[in-house]
N, C-alpha and C positions, 0 to 999 in steps of 0.2 A: 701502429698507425696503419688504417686501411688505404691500401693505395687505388688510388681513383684510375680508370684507364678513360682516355682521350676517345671519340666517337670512332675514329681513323683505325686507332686501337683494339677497339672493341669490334669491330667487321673485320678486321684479322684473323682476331681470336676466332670470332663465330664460323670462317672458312676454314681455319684450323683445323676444328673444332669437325666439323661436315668431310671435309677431306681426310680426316681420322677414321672416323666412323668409316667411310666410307673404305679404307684401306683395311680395315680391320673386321668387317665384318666376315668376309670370307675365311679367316682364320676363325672368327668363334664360331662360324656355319662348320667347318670342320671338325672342333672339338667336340660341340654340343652333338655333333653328328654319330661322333663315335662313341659316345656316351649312350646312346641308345641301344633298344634292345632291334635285332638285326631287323625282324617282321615291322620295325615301326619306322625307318627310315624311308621309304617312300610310301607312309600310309596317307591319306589326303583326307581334310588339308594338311596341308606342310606345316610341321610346328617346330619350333625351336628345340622343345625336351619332349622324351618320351614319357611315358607312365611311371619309368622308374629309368634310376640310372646306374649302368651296371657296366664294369672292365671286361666283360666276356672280349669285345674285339681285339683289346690290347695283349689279351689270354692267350688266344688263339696266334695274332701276330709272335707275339712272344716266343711259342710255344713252338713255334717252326725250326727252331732252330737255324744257325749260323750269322743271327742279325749282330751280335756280339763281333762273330768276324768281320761281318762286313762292315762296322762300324769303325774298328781299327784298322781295316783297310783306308777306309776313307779318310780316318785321321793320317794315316803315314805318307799316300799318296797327299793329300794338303798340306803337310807338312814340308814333304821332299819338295812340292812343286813349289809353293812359298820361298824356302829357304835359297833355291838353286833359280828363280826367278831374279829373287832382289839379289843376289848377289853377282851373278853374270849383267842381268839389267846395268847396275849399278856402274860395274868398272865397264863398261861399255861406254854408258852414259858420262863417265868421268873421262875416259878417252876423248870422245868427241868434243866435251866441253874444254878440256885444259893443253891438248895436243894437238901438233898439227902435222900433217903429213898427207902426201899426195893421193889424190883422190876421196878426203876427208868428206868433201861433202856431197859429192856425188854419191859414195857409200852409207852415210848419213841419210842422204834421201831414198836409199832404196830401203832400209829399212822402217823406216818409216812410212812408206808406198802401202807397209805390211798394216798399216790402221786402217786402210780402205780394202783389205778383201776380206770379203765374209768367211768367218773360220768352216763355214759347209759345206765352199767351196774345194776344199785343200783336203778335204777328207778323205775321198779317193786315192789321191795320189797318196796321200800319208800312210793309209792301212792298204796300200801296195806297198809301200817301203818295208812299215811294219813285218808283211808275210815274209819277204824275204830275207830279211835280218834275222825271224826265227823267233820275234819278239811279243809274239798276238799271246794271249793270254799270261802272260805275266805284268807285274808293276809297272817296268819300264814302258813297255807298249802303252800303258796310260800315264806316265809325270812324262816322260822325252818330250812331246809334243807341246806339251802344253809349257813347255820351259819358254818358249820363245813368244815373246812379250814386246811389240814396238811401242805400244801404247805406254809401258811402265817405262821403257829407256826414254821416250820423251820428256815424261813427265819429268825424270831423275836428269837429264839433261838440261832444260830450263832452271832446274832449283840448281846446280851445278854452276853454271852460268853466274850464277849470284853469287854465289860465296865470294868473299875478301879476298882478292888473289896474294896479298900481303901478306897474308897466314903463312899463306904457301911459301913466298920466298920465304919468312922468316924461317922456317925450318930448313930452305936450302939451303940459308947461309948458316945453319946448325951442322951440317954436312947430313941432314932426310935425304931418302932416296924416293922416287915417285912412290913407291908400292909403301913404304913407311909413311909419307903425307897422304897414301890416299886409306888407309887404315888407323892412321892415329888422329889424324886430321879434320879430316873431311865426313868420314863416316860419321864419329860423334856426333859433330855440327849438322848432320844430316838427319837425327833420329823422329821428329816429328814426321817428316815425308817417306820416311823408310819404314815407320810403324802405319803409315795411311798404307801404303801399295802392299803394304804384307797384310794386314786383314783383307782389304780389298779382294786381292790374290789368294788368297783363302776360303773369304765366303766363297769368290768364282769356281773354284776350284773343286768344293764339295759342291756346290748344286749343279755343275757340269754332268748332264744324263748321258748324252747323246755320244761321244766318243767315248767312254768306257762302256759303253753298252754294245757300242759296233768293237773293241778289241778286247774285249772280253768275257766269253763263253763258261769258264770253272769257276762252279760257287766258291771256290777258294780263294781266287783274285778280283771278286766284285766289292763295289764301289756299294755303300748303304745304297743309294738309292736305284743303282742297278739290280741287285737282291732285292728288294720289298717289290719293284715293281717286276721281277721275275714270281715273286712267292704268290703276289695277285692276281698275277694274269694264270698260272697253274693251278693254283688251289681255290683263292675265293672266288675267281667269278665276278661278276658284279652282286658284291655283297659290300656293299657302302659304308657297313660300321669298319668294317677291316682296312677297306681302304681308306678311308678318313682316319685311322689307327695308324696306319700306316704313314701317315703322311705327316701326322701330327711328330709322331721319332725321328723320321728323317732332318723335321724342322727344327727340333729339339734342342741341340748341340748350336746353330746357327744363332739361336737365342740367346743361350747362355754368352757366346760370342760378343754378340750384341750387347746385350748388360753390361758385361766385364769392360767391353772396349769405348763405349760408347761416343766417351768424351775422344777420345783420339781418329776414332770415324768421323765425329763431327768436326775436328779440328781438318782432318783431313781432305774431307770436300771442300771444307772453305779454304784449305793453302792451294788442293790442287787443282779445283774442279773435276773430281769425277764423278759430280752427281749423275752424269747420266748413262754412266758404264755399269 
């Protein structure tokens, strides 16, 4: 049975529908981009495809070697920053929610002050830290920083808030000890908002340019997109298929992401509201 949609419905659709398009066009201008032969990318007019369509830039990206490393760079560091985010977040955010102790919420609101500074701000001071610690081009110099998350212990704070505090007794009158109810307990019951801030934390984590770039210098410890955009600016030039080649890998992995998570991303914004992070 064909299902009829409501006028109301159907202008939805059709802004969908234009707001799609519109999001997505600049990704297939980049594909079709790099599909081209290098002489035709800014031949005029501007046309979607070339004469032919050919992997030469993908060849050449390829073929520079180290993207492979820099790839599992970028997975380890998203990985380490993820893992050691939601989990410090986490018993932070269970601290503030089910304990009490002086100064609780004065120290509650400083961390939280930490949602209102811009991370560009902090950067200085931070890669002064960094140099003196000895830390600038290794891993740590890029996951340490980015470990501290006010926005995720919020969020894990509110859903905290909620849980059945009954649970809880009932396991301290089993003789649980805090770290047993907040491990057998609580986590569990938590996995919908703890699988949103960890992709979330993830994608942020791999398309972050800007501080792996300022604290790391050896192609051995670069982030994918700090190598591609060093391999570009050294070797192509403004040469548009490679860099739209370029850009197209980097995004790659974030995709597959996307696919695989999709429904839990979407679950996610709507428990947490981080559509706009």
């Amino acid at each position: 049975m064909t299902k009829r949609f409501r006028p109301g419905q159907l202008v939805l659709l059709v802004v969908a529908l234009v707001l799609a398009a519109v999001w997505l066009a600049p990704l297939a201008w980049a594909v079709a981009t790099s599909l081209k032969p290098e002489t035709e990318t800014t031949k005029l007019p501007l046309r979607w495809f070339g004469s032919e369509l050919t992997l030469d830039a993908y060849r050449l990206v390829l073929g520079t070697g180290g993207i492979v490393k820099w790839a599992i760079n970028s997975t380890v560091t998203a990985v380490l920053v993820t893992l050691l985010t939601v989990l410090l977040s986490a018993m932070a955010a269970y601290g503030f929610a089910r304990t009490h102790f002086r100064g609780r919420r004065t120290l509650l609101a400083v961390i939280l002050a930490g949602i209102m500074v811009p991370p560009q701000v902090l950067m200085a001071p931070l890669f002064a830290e960094m140099v003196a610690l000895g830390l600038v081009d290794t891993w740590w110099s890029i996951i340490l920083p980015q470990v501290a998350a006010p926005l995720i212990v919020y969020v894990l704070f509110k859903f905290f808030q909620d849980v059945p505090p009954e649970l809880e007794q009932a396991a301290f009158v089993d003789g649980a000890g805090r770290w047993r109810v907040f491990f057998t307990i609580v986590l569990p019951l938590s996995r919908p908002v703890l699988a949103a801030v960890s992709i979330f934390t993830f994608i942020t984590t791999w398309n972050n340019f800007l501080w792996p770039f300022l604290v790391s210098t050896d192609p051995n410890t670069m982030t994918l997109p700090v190598g591609l955009a060093n391999v570009v600016q050294g070797t192509f030039g403004l040469r548009y298929a490679q860099i739209m080649a370029s850009v197209v890998l980097a995004g790659l992995p974030l995709l597959v992401v996307f696919v695989l998570f999709q429904r839990q991303i979407v679950r996610g914004v709507a428990h947490t509201g981080l559509a706009g992070q």
